[in-house]
Backbone bond lengths (Angstrom), bond angles and torsions (degrees), N, CA, C in turn:
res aa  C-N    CA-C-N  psi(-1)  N-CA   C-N-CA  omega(-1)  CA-C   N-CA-C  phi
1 X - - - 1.436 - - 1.524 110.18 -
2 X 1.335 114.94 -48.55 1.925 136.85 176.42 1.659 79.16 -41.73
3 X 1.234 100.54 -73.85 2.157 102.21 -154.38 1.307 112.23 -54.71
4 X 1.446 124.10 -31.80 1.526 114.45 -165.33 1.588 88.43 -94.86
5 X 1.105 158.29 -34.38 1.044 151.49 166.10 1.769 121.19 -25.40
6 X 1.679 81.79 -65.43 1.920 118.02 178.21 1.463 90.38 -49.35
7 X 1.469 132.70 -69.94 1.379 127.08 171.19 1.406 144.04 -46.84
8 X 1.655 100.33 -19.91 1.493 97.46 175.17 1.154 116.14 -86.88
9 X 1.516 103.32 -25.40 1.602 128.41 159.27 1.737 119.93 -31.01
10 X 1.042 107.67 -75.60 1.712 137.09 163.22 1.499 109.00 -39.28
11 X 1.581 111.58 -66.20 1.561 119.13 167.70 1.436 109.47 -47.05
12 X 1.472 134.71 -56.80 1.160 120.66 177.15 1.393 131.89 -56.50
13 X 1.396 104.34 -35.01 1.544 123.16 -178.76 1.565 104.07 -58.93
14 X 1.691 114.88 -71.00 0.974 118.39 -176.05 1.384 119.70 -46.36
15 X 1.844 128.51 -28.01 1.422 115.51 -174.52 1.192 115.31 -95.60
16 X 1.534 116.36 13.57 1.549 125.45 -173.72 1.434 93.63 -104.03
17 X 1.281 130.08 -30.16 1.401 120.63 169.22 1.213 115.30 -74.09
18 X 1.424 131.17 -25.63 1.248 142.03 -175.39 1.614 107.96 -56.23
19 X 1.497 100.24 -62.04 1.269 106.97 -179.38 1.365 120.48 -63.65
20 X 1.340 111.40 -40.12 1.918 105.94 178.36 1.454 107.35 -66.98
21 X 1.494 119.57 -13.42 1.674 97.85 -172.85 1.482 105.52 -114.42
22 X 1.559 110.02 -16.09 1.754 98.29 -175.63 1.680 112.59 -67.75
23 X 1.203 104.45 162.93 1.633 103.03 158.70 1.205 122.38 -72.88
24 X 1.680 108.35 151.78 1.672 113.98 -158.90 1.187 101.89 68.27
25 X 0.741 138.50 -63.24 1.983 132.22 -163.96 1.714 121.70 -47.44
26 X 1.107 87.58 10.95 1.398 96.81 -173.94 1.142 125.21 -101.27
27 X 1.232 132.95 117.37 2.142 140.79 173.68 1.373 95.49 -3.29
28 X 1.142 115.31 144.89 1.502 142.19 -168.16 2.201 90.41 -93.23
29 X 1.586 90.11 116.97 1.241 96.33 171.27 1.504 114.76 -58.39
30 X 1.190 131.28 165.24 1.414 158.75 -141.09 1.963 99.11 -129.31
31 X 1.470 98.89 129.11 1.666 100.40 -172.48 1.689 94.54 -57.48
32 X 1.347 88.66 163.18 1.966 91.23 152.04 1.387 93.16 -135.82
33 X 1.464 93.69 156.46 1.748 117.69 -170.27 1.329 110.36 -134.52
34 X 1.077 145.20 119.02 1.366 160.14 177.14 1.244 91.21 -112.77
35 X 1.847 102.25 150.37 1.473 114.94 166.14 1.800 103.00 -159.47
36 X 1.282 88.24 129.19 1.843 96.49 174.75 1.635 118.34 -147.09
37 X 0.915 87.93 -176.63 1.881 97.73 174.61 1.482 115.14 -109.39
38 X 1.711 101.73 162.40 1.396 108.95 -168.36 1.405 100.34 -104.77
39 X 1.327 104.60 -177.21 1.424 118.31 168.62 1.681 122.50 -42.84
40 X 1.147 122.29 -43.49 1.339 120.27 155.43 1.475 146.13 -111.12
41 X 1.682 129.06 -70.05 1.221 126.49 146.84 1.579 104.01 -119.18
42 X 0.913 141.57 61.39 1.584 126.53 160.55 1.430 83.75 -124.60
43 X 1.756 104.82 175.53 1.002 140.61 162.55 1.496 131.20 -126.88
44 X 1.070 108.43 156.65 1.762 104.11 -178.65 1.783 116.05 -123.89
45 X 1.099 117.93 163.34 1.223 106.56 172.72 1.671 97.29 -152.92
46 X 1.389 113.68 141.88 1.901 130.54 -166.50 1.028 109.19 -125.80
47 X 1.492 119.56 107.99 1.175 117.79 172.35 1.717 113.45 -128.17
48 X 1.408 104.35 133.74 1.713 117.60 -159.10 1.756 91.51 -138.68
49 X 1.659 90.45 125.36 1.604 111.54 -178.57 1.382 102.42 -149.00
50 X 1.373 129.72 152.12 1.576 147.95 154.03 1.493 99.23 -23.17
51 X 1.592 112.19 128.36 1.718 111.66 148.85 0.863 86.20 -143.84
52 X 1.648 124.69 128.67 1.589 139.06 158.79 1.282 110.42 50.66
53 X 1.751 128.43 40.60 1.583 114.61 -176.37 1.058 116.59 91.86
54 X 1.708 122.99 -22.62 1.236 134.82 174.01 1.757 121.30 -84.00
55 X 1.452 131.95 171.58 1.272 118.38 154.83 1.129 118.17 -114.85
56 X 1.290 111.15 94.80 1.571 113.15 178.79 2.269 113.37 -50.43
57 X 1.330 92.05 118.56 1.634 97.80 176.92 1.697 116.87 -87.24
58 X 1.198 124.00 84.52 1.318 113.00 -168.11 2.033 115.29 -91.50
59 X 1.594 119.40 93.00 1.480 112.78 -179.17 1.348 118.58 -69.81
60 X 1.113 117.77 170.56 2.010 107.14 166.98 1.839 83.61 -167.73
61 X 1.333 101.40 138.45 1.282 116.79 -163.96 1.519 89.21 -125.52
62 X 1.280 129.75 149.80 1.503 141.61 -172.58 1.290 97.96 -147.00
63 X 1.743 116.80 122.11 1.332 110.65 172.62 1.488 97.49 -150.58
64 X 1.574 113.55 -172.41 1.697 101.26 -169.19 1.237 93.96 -96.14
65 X 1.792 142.83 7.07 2.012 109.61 -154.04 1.766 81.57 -142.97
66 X 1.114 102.04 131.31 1.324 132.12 -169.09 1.544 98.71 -84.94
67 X 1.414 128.13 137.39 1.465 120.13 171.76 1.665 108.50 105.99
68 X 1.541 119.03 -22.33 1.149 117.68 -176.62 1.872 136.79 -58.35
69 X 1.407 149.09 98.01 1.489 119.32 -174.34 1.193 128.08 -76.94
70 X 1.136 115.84 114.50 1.798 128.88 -169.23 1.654 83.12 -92.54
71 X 1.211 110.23 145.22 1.482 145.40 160.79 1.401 123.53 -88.11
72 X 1.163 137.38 115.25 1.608 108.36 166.99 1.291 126.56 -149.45
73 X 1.104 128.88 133.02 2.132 123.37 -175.14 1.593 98.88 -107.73
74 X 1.464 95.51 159.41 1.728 112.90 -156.57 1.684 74.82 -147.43
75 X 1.671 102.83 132.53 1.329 127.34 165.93 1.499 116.08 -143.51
76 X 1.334 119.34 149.61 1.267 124.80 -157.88 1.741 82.52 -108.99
77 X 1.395 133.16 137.01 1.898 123.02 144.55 1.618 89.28 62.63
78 X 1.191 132.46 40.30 1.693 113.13 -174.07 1.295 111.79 93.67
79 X 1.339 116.88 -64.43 1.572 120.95 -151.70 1.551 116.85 -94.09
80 X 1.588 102.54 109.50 1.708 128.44 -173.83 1.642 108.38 -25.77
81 X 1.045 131.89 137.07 1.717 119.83 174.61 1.778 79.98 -147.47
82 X 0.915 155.54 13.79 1.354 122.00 163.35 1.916 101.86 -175.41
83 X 1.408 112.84 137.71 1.065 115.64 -175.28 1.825 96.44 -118.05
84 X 1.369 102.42 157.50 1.863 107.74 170.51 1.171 107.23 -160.94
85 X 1.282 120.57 139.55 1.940 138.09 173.89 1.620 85.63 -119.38
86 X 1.641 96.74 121.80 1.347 110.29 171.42 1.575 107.75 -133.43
87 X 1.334 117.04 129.93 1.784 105.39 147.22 1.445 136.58 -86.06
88 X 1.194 118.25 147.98 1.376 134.67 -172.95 1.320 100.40 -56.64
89 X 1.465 132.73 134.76 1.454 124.44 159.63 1.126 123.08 -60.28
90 X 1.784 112.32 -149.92 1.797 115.70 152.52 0.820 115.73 -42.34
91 X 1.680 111.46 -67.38 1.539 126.62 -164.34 1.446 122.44 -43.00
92 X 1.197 98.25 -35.45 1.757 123.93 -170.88 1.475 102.52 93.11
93 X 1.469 139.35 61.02 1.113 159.99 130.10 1.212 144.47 -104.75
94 X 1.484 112.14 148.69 1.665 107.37 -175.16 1.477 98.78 -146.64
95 X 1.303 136.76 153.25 1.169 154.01 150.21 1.522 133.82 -115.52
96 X 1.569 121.29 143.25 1.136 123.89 -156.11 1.577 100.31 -140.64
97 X 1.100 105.07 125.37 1.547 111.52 171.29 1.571 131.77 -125.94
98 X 1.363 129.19 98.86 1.300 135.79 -174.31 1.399 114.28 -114.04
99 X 1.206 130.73 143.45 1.330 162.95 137.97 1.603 135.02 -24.13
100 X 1.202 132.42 82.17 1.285 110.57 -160.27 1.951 98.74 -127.54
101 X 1.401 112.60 129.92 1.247 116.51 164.53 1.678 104.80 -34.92
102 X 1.324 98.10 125.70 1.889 117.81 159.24 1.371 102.21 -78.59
103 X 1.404 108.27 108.97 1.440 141.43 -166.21 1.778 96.49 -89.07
104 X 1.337 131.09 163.34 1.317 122.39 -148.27 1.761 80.61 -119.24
105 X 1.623 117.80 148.85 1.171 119.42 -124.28 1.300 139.44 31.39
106 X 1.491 128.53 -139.75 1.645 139.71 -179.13 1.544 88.63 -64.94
107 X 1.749 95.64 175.30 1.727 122.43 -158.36 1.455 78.98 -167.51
108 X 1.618 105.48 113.68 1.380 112.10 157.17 1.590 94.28 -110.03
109 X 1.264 94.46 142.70 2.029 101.75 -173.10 1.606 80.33 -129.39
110 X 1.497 119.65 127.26 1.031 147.34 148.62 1.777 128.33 -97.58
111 X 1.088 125.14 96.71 1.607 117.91 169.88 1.066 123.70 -105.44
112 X 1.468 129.36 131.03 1.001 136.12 179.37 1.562 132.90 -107.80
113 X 1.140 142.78 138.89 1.347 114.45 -149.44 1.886 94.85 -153.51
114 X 0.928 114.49 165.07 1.659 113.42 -158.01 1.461 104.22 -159.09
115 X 1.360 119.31 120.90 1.386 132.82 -177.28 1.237 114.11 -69.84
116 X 1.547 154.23 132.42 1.350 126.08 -140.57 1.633 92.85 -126.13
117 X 1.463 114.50 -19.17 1.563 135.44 154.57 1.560 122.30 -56.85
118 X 1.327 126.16 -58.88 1.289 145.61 -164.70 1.473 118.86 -103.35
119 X 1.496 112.79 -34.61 1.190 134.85 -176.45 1.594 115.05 94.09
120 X 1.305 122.48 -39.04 1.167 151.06 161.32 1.653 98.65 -0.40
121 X 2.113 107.82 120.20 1.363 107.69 177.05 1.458 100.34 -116.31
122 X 1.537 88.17 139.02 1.897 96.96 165.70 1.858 103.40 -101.13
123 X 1.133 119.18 147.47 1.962 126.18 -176.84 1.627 76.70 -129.03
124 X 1.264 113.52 129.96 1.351 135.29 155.41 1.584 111.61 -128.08
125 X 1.237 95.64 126.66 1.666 103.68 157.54 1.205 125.75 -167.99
126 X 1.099 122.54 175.58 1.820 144.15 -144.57 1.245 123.07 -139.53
127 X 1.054 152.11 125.94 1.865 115.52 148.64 1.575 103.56 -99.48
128 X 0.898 106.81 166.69 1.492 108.56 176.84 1.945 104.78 -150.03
């Protein structure tokens, strides 16, 4: 009874180290959220979290005039990974969500987005 105990003991120990040190095994990173203002009255808010290995880039643009087409490119380190033409709803909002390979260290995700009415630029970014 002493020995199989002593072992389940050991068995547990050993797979709790397993998990904190292997790759992947590790606590599920935590979103990050940035939020700023644009060139005139809107605002933006960036939010970048884990999808499948990936970093999901999530924008949301808040402005007062409903109907507007915002433009916008999303680059990971420099390099473009996702373009979107969105219109503003009622509210005067739009959201954009792209995908960008998790680049080996940090991921600065920058989006930029351009009012195609007003001219009006939103600069969003993150590192993650």
């Amino acid at each position: 009874m002493k020995k199989t105990l002593a072992l389940a003991i050991v068995a547990t120990l050993a797979m709790s180290i397993m998990a904190t040190t292997l790759p992947g095994a590790t606590a599920a990173t935590a979103p990050v959220v940035k939020t700023g203002n644009c060139s005139a009255t809107s605002s933006w808010r960036l939010t970048l979290k884990k999808d499948l290995g990936r970093i999901e880039a999530d924008l949301e643009v808040q402005t007062a005039t409903a109907g507007q087409k915002w433009v916008s490119r999303f680059s990971d380190n420099g390099s473009v990974f996702g373009r979107a033409t969105k219109t503003t709803i009622a509210d005067g909002s739009f959201s954009a969500t792209r995908f960008a390979t998790n680049q080996v260290g940090s991921d600065l995700i920058k989006v930029r987005s351009v009012n195609q009415t007003t001219g009006e630029v939103c600069r969003a970014s993150a590192k993650f």
